[in-house]
PATIDO-377756 format. One record per residue (C-alpha): x, y, z; residue number from 0; residue in three letters. Coordinates in steps of 0.1 Angstrom, whole numbers. Layout:
N
<<X,Y,Z>,NUM,"ala">;
...
***
This chain:
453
<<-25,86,253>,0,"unk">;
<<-21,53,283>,1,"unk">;
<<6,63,307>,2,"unk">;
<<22,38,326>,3,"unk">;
<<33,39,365>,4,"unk">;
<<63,20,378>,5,"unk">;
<<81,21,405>,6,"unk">;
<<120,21,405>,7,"unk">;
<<117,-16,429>,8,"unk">;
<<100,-30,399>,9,"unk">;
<<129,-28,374>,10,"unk">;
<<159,-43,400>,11,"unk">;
<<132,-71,400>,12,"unk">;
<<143,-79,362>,13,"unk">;
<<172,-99,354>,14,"unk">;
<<183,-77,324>,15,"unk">;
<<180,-46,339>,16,"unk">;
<<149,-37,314>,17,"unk">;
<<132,4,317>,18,"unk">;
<<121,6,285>,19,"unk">;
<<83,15,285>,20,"unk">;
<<79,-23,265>,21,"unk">;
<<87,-38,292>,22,"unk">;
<<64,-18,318>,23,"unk">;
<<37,-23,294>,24,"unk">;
<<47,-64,292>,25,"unk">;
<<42,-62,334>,26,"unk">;
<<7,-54,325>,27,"unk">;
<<4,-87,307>,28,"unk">;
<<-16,-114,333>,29,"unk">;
<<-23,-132,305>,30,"unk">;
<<-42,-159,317>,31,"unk">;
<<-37,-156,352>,32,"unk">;
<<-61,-128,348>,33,"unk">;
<<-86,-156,346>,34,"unk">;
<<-74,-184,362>,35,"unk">;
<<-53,-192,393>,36,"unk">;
<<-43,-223,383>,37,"unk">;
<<-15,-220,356>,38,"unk">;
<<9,-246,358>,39,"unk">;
<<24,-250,324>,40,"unk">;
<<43,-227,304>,41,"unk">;
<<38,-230,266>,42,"unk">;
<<74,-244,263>,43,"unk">;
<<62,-272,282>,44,"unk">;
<<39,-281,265>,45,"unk">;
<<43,-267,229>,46,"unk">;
<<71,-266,203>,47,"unk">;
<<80,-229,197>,48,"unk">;
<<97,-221,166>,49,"unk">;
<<113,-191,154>,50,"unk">;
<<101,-190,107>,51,"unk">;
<<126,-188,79>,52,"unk">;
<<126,-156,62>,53,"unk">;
<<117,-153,30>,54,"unk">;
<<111,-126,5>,55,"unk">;
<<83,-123,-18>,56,"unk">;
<<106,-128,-46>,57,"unk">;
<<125,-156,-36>,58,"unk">;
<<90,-173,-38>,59,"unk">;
<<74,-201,-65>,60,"unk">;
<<42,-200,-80>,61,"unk">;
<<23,-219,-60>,62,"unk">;
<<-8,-218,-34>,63,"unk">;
<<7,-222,-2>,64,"unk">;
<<2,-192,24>,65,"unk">;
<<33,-173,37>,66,"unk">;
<<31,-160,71>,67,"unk">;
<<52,-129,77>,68,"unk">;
<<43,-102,106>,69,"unk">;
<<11,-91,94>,70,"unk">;
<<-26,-111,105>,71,"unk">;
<<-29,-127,70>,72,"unk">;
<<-17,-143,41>,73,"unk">;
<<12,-121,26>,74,"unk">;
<<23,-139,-6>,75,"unk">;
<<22,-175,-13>,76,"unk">;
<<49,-202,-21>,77,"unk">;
<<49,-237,-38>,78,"unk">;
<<63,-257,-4>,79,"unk">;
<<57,-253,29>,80,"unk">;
<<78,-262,55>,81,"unk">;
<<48,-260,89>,82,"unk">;
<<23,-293,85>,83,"unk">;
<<-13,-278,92>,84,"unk">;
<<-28,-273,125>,85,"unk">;
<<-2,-246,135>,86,"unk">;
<<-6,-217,153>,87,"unk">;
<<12,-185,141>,88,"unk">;
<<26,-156,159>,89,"unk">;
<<30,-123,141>,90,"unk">;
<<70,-116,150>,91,"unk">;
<<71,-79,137>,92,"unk">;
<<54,-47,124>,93,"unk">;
<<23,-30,140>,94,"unk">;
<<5,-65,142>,95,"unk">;
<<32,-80,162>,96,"unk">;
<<17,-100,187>,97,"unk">;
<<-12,-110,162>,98,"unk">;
<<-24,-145,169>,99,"unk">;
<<-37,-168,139>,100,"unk">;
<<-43,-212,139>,101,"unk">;
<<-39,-226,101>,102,"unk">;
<<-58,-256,87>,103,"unk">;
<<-32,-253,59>,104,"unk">;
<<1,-262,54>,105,"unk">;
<<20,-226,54>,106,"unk">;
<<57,-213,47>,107,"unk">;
<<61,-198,84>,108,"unk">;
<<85,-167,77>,109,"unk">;
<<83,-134,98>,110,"unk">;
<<62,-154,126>,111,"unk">;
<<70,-179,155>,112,"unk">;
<<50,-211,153>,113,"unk">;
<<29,-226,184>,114,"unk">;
<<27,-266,183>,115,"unk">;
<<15,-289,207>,116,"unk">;
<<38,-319,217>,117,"unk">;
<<17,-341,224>,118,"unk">;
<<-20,-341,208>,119,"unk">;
<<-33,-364,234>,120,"unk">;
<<-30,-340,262>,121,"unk">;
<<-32,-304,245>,122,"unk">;
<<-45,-300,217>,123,"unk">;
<<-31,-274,194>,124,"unk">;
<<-64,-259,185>,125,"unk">;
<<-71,-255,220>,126,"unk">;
<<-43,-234,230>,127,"unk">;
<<-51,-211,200>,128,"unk">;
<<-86,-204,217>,129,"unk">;
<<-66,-195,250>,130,"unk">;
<<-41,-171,232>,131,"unk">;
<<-68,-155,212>,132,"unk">;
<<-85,-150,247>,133,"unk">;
<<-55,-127,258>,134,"unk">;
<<-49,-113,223>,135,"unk">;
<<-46,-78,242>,136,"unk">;
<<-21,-88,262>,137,"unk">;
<<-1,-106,230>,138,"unk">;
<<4,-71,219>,139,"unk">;
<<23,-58,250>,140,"unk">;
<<50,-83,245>,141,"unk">;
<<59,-59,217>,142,"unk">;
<<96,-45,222>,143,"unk">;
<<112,-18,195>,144,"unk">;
<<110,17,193>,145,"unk">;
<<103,19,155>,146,"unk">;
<<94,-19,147>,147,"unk">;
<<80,-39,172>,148,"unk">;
<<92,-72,173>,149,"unk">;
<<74,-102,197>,150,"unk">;
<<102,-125,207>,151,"unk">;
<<95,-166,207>,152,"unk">;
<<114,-165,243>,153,"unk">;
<<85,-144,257>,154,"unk">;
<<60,-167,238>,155,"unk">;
<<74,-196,259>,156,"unk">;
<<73,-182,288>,157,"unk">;
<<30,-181,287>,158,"unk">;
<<18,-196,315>,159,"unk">;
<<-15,-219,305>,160,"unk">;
<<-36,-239,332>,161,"unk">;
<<-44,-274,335>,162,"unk">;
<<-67,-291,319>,163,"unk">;
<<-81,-328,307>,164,"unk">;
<<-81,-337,271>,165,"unk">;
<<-122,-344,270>,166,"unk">;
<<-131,-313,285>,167,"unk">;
<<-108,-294,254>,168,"unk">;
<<-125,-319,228>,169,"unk">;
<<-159,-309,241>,170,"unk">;
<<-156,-271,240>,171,"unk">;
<<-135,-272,200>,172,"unk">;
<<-167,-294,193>,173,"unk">;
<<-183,-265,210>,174,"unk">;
<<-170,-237,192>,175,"unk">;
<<-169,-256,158>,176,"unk">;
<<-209,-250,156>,177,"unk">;
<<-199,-211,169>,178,"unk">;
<<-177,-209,140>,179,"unk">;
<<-197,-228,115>,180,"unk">;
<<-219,-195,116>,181,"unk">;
<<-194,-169,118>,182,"unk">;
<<-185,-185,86>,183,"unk">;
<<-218,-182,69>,184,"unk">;
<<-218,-142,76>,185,"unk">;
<<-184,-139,60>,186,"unk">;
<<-199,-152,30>,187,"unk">;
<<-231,-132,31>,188,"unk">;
<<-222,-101,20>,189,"unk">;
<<-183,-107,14>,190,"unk">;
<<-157,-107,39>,191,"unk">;
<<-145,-74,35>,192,"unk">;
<<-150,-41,24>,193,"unk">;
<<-117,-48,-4>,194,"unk">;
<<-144,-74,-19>,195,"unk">;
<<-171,-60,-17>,196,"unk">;
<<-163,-30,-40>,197,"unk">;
<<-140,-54,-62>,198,"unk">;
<<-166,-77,-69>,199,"unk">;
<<-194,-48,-77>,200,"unk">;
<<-166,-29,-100>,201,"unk">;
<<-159,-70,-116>,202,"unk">;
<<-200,-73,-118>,203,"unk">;
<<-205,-37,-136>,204,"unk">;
<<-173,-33,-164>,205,"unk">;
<<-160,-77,-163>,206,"unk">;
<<-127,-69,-146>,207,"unk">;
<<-110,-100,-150>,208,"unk">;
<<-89,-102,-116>,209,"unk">;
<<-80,-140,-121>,210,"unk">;
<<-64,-133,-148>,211,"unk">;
<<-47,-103,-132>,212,"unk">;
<<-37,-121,-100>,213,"unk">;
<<-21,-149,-127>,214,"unk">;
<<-2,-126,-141>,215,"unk">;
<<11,-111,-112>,216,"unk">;
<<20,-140,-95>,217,"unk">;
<<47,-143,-122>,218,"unk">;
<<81,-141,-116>,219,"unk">;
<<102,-137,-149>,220,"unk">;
<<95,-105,-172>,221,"unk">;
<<105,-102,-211>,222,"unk">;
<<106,-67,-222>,223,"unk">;
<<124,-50,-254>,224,"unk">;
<<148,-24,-252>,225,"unk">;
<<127,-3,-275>,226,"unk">;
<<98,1,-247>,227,"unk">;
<<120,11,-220>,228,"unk">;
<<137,39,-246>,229,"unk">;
<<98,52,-248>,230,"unk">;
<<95,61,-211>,231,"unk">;
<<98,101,-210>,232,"unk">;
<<117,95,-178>,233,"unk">;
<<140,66,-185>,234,"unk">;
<<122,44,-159>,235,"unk">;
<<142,12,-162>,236,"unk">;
<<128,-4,-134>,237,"unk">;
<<107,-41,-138>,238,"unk">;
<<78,-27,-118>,239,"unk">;
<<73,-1,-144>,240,"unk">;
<<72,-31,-171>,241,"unk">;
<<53,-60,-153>,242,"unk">;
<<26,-80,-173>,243,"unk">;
<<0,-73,-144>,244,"unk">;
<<6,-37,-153>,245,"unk">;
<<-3,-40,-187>,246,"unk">;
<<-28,-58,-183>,247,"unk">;
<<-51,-35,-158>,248,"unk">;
<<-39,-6,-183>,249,"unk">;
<<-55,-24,-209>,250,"unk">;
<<-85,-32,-192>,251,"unk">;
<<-94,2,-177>,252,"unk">;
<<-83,22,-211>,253,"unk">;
<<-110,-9,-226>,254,"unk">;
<<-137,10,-208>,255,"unk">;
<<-126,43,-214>,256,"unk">;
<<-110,68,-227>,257,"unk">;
<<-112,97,-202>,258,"unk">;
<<-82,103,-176>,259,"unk">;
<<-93,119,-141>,260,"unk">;
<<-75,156,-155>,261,"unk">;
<<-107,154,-176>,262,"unk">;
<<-129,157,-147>,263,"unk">;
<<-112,178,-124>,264,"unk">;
<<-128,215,-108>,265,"unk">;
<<-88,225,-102>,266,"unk">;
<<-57,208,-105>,267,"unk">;
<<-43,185,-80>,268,"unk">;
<<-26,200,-54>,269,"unk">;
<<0,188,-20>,270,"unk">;
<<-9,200,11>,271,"unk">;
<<11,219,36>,272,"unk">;
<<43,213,51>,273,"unk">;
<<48,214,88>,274,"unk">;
<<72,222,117>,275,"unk">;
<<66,206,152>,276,"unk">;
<<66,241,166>,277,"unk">;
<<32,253,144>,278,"unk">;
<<16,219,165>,279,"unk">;
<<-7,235,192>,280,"unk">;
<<-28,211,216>,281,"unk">;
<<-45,242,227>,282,"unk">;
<<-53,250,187>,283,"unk">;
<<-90,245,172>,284,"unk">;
<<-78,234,140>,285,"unk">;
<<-64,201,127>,286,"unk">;
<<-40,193,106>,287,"unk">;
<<-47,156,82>,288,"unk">;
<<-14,140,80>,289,"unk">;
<<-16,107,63>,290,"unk">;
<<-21,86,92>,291,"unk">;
<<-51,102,99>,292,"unk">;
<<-66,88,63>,293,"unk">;
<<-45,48,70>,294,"unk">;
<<-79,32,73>,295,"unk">;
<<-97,47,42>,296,"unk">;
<<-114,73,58>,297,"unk">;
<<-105,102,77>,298,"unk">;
<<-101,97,113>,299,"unk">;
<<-105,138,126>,300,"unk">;
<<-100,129,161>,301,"unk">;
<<-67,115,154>,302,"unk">;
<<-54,144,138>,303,"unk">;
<<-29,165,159>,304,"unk">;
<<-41,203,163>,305,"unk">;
<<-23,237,150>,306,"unk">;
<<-15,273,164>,307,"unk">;
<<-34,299,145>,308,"unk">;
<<-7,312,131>,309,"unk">;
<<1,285,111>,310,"unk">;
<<-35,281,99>,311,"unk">;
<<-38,315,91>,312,"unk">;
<<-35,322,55>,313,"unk">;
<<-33,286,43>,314,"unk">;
<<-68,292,26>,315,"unk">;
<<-54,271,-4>,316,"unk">;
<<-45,243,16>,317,"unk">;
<<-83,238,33>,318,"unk">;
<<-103,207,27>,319,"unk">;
<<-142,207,25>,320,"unk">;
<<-174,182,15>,321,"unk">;
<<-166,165,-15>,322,"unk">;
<<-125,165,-18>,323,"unk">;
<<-110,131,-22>,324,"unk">;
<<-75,128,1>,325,"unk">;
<<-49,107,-13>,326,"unk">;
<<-14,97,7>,327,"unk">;
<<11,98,-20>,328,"unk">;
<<40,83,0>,329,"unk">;
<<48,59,22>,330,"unk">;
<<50,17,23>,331,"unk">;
<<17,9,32>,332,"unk">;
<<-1,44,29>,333,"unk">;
<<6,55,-8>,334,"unk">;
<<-23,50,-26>,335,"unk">;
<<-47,55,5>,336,"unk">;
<<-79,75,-1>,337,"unk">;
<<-105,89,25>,338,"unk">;
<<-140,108,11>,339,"unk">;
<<-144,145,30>,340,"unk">;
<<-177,138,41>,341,"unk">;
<<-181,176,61>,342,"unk">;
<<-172,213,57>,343,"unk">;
<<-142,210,80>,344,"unk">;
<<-115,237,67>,345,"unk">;
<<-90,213,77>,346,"unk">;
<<-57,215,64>,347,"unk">;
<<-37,186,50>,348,"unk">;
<<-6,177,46>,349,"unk">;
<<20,181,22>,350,"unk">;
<<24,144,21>,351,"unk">;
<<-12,142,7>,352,"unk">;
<<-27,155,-20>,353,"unk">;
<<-65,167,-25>,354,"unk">;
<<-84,159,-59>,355,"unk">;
<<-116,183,-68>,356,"unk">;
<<-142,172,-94>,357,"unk">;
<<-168,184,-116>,358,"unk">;
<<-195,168,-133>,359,"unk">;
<<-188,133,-114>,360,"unk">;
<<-201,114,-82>,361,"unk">;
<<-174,120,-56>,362,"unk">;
<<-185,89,-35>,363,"unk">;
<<-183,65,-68>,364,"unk">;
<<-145,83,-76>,365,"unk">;
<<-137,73,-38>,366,"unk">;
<<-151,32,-44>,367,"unk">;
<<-132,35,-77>,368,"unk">;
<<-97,48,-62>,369,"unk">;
<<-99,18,-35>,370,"unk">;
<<-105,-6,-64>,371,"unk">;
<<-75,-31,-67>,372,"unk">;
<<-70,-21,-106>,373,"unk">;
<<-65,16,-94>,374,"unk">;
<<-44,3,-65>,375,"unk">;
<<-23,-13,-88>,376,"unk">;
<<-21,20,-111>,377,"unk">;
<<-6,35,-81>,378,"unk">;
<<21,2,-72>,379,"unk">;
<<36,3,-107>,380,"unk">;
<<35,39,-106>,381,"unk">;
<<53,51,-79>,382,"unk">;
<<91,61,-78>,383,"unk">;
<<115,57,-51>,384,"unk">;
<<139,29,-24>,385,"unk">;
<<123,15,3>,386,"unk">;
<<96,28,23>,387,"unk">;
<<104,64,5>,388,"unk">;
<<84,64,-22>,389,"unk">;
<<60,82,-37>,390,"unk">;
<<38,92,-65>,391,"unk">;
<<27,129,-74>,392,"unk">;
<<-2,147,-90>,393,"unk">;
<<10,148,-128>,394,"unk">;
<<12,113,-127>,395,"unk">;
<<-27,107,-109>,396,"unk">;
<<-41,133,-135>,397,"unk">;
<<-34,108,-164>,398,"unk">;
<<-48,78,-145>,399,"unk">;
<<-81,65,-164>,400,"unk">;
<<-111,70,-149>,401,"unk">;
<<-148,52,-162>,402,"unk">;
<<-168,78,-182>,403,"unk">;
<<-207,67,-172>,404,"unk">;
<<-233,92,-165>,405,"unk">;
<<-240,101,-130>,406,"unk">;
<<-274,81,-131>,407,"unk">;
<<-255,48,-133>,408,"unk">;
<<-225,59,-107>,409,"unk">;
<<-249,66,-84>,410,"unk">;
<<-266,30,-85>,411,"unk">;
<<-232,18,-86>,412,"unk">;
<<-226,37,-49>,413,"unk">;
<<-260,24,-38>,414,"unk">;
<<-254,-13,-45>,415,"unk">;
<<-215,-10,-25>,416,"unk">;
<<-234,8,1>,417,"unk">;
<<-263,-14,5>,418,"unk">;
<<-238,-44,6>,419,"unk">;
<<-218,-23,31>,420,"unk">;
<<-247,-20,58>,421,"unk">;
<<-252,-59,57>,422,"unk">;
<<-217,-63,64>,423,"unk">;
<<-215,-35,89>,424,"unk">;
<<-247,-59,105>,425,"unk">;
<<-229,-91,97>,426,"unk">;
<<-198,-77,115>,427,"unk">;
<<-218,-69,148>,428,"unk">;
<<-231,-103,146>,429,"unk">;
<<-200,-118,143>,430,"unk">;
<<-183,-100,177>,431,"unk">;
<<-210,-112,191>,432,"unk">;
<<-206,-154,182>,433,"unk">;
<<-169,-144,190>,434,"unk">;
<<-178,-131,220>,435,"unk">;
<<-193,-163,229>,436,"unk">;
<<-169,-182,220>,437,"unk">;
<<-147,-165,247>,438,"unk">;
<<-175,-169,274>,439,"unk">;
<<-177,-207,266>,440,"unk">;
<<-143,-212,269>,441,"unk">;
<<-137,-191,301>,442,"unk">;
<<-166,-212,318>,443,"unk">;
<<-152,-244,303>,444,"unk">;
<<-121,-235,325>,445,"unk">;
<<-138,-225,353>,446,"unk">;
<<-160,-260,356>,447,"unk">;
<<-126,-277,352>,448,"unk">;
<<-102,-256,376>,449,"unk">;
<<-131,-244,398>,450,"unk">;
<<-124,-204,393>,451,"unk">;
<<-152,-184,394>,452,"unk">;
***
């Protein structure tokens, strides 16, 4: 937890009258006056600052044009673009409000504001990306909302940069290029992340064919007969239930076997518990894993709020151990999410997960399996619900397919993602390292030019 002081001075200072905690938190963004006196330009000065157009993943063509919404890449992609390349984006809402990116593309700027210099000749769009990325911390405070933070173009504008002559900026992009130019070599060492990595083993072992998968899923218009909507138990009438994408992976997965996971479980799949905020204890010694505690694919313990003993006592049935596989089952974003127990904890989890047992099967190749984007896509076509209320429950999971090879060959499956893992992991350091760099070089580059030490 970061608490913030402020006194009551500080907020007749502000023209609108703003106490929210945003904007105590903004107050802490020097941006690059943390570094340099001599700021003398705000980016509206000196930049066009744009506001995107919405648009919707459906009201997209097929096409190969990135559309930036509020998240730090790509979300869909679109057949026009309406930014030139050399842009910089903004992230305008979600968690990675804030979020800083430059594009070499042309893009469909959407939930995003767009940073462009006026005038090449005298600040060079590129450059002003490496300043922003430099106070990519402070980008984040500009975040204002109590449930979705939004970062406003107005308070974008209003960044102050220093001055600075047009060779010096050349020389450092030249600079960082070579910086760069390695980074990029890493990224395609050992892929570029941990998504890839276990796709492209699972493509490698049983000849997944995701192009055509991501073809048919970039499509638009569905044909389906009445006749296969009246064979649906439930009546689900719905097009995600019908897509081509969907039949596709189905057919696929069901190509290499024909066991479902119910065929290798130790116990049935079970939810966890439900909770009241007065059975939360900080004073407990027992935690409770809620499903943001499993958001990143593993399960982050230290994150997870504590309970009284009275509400762990007696949930014996609702413990996990070394060896369950968690899985979110609701939730935008989360549904679908796995993390691998890796310890006897005796945690319990909650009622919004749900905890899968097996027998006679490698628990860590299940977990590499589950993250695959076939499975992921079981799990998207699957689900049930409006909105960000949706969810997907145990019957359903238990009649997912599952690969039926002998241990032997799931375990060198598991070594191979893992070996690739720890070059990554090594690649990764490496590269916060050359990025590191590239932030020293272009806080000395300002200091030889402004004369801040």
């Amino acid at each position: 937890m970061k608490i913030y002081k402020s006194d009551v001075a500080s907020f007749t200072k502000s023209p609108t009258a703003r106490m929210g905690i945003a904007f105590v938190k903004e107050r802490e963004a020097l941006f690059l006056t943390r570094y340099f006196d001599d700021c003398i330009f705000r980016i509206k000065d000196v930049c066009y600052v744009a506001k995107g157009t919405a648009i919707t993943e459906k009201e997209t063509c097929e096409g190969a044009i990135p559309v930036v919404a509020g998240g730090k890449d790509a979300a869909y992609y679109h057949n026009c673009n309406n930014r030139d390349a050399g842009v910089i984006t903004v992230s305008a809402s979600g968690a990675s409000a804030g979020h800083v990116n430059y594009w070499n593309v042309p893009i469909w700027a959407s939930d995003c504001t767009t940073v462009q210099s006026k005038d090449e000749t005298k600040y060079l769009t590129k450059f002003i990306y490496y300043l922003l990325k430099l106070v990519q911390t402070d980008m984040y405070l500009l975040q204002k909302g109590p449930d979705q933070p939004h970062v406003y173009p107005d308070d974008i504008a209003r960044i102050m940069l220093p001055s600075i002559d047009i060779i010096s900026q050349k020389k450092f992009i030249a600079s960082a290029k070579l910086i760069e130019d390695e980074i990029d070599k890493l990224l395609s060492g050992a892929g570029s992340n941990t998504q890839e990595i276990i796709d492209e083993v699972f493509r490698q072992k049983f000849l997944f064919n995701y192009d055509e998968f991501k073809r048919l899923k970039e499509g638009k218009k569905y044909e389906c007969s009445q006749k296969k909507f009246s064979n649906n138990p439930d009546l689900r009438f719905s097009v995600k239930f019908h897509r081509p994408a969907g039949e596709f992976v189905k057919r696929q997965l069901f190509g290499i076997t024909d066991k479902r996971i119910k065929n290798y479980l130790s116990e049935p799949i079970v939810l966890g518990a439900s909770i009241s905020p007065k059975d939360y204890d900080e004073g407990g010694t027992n935690h409770y894993l809620s499903m943001a505690t499993i958001r990143t694919w593993s399960y982050d313990r230290d994150s997870a709020a504590l309970v009284s003993k009275g509400y762990y006592d007696g949930k014996e049935s609702k413990l996990i151990c070394k060896g369950d596989i968690i899985m979110a089952r609701s939730g935008e974003g989360t549904i679908g999410k796995v993390a691998e127990i890796m310890e006897d904890y005796n945690d319990i989890f909650a009622d919004f997960t749900m905890r899968i047992r097996l027998k006679n099967y490698n628990t860590t190749f299940a977990y590499f399996y589950f993250r695959t984007t076939y499975f992921q896509y079981l799990v998207e076509i699957n689900k049930k619900g409006l909105g960000n209320n949706t969810n997907i429950f145990p019957n359903i999971v238990q009649e997912f397919p599952i690969p039926d090879i002998d241990i032997d060959e799931q375990e060198k499956i598991v070594g191979e993602i893992e070996s690739k893992l720890e070059i990554q992991k090594r690649n990764v350091a490496k590269i916060e390292m050359l990025e590191k760099s590239i932030e020293q070089l272009l806080i000395s580059t300002l200091a030889n030019v402004t004369g801040d030490e």
